[in-house]
Structure formats: structure tokens, C-alpha cells
C-alpha positions in Angstrom: 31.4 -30.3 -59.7 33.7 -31.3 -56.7 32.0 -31.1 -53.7 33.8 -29.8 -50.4 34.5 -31.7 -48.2 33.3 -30.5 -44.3 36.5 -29.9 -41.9 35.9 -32.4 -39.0 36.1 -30.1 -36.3 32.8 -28.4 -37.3 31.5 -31.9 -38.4 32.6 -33.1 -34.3 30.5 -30.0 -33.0 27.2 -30.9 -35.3 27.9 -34.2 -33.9 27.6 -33.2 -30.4 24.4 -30.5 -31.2 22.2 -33.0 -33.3 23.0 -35.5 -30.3 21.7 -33.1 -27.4 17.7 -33.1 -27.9 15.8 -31.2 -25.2 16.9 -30.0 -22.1 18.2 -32.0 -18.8 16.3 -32.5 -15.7 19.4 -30.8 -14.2 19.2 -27.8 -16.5 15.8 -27.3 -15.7 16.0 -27.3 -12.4 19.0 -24.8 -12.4 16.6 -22.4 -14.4 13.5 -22.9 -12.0 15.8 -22.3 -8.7 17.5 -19.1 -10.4 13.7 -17.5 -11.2 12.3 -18.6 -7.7 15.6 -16.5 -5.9 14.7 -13.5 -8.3 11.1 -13.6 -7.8 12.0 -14.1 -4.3 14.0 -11.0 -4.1 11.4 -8.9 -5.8 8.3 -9.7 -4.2 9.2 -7.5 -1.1 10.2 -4.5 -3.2 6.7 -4.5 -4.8 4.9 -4.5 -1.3 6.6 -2.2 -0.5 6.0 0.2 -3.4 2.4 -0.4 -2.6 3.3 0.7 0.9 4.7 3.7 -0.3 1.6 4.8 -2.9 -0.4 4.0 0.3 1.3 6.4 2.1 1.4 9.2 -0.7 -2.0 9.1 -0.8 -2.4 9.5 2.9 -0.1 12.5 2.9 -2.4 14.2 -0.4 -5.3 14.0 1.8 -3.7 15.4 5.2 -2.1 18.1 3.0 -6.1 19.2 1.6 -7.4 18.8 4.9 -4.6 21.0 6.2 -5.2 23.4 3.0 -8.9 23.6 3.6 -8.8 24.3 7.6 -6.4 27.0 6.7 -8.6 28.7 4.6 -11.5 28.2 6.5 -8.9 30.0 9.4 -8.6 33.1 6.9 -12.0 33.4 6.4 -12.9 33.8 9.8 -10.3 36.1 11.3 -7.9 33.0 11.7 -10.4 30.6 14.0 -10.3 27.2 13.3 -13.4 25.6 12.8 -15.4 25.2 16.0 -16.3 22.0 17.8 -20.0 21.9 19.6 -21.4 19.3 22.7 -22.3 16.7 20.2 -19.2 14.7 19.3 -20.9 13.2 15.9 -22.2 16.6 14.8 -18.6 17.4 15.1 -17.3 15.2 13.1 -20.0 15.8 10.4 -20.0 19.3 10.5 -16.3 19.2 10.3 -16.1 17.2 7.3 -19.0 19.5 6.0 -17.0 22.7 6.7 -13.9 21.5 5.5 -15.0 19.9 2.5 -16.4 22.7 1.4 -13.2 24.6 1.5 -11.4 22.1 -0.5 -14.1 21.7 -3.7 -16.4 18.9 -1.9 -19.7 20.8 -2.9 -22.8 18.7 -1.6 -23.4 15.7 0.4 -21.1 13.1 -0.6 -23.0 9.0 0.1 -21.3 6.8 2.0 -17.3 7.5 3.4 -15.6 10.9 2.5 -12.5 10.2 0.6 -10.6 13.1 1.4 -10.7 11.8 4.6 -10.2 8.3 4.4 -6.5 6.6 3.8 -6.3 2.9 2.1 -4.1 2.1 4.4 -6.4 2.8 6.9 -8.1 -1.2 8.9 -11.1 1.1 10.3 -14.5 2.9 8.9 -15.0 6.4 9.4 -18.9 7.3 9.7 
């Protein structure tokens, strides 16, 4: 059998393939730089998608609180709820009142989440 002979371009291209082994410093470098400038142009987008589910979260919460002093105001020949002398009885009684409205049922330990927001630096007690 006669065996066929390769053309030479395609033998000049092995060549230059079976030559190459690995990659270049400069190559490598290239590749790092172009991932740091992508990396660096989506690290901002992602805080601030976590600034925005923050924020969502907040506006859930205001919207329930809302919900529930609005239904507390049809209940009682549209009042809101009433505040008394004692400025931390208020605030418990509120959340008390309120919570009940929006399906809170008994004491909660510890912060109420309906009325907390993650965004929030400060501890409501």
C-alpha cells in the first residue's frame, strides 16, 4: 500500500502547534487583567441588588404595618390606635395592637420582625 504523503502546509501548522507547550506569561496575564475588569464591573451591581432586596423587604413590612393600622382604624369607627403617658408602653402596646391585626398572635421573644428592616444599624426594644 502507498502511503500519502501529508501536504506541507498542514505539516508547517502541526509544526508550529506541537512547538507551543503551555501558555505565555504574557497570555496569562492578559486573561487575569480581562477577569479582574469583569469582576470589577460586577461587584457593584451585586451590592446593589442586595441594596435593593433590603429595601423590598422594608417596603413589605411598612405596607403590613400600614395594612394592620388600617384595619385596626375600621374596627374602631376609624381611630388609629391610641398612644398613652408612657412612651415604652406605647411602643409595646402598639406593636401588640398592630401585630395582632396582621396574624402576629402571641408574644413574640426578642425583636418583632414585622417591624424591624435589615437595613436597619439600630435595635428596636
Amino acid at each position: 500500500m502507498k502511503k500519502l504523503a501529508r501536504p506541507k502546509r498542514i505539516e508547517f501548522v502541526f509544526r508550529i502547534v506541537a512547538n507551543e507547550k503551555g501558555f505565555k506569561l504574557i497570555e496569562l496575564l492578559v486573561v487575569v487583567s480581562i477577569i479582574a475588569i469583569l469582576a470589577a464591573l460586577l461587584l457593584p451591581t451585586l451590592g446593589r441588588g442586595n441594596a435593593d432586596a433590603k429595601r423590598a423587604f422594608c417596603i413589605g413590612n411598612v405596607r403590613e404595618i400600614n395594612l394592620g393600622i388600617r384595619t385596626y382604624a375600621s374596627d374602631w369607627n376609624d381611630l388609629p390606635p391610641t398612644p398613652t403617658n408612657s412612651a415604652q408602653y406605647n411602643w409595646n402596646g402598639y406593636t401588640t395592637v398592630i401585630g395582632s391585626y396582621v396574624g402576629m398572635n402571641g408574644p413574640v421573644a426578642g425583636p418583632i420582625p414585622l417591624f424591624e428592616c435589615p437595613a436597619d444599624t439600630f435595635y428596636y426594644e
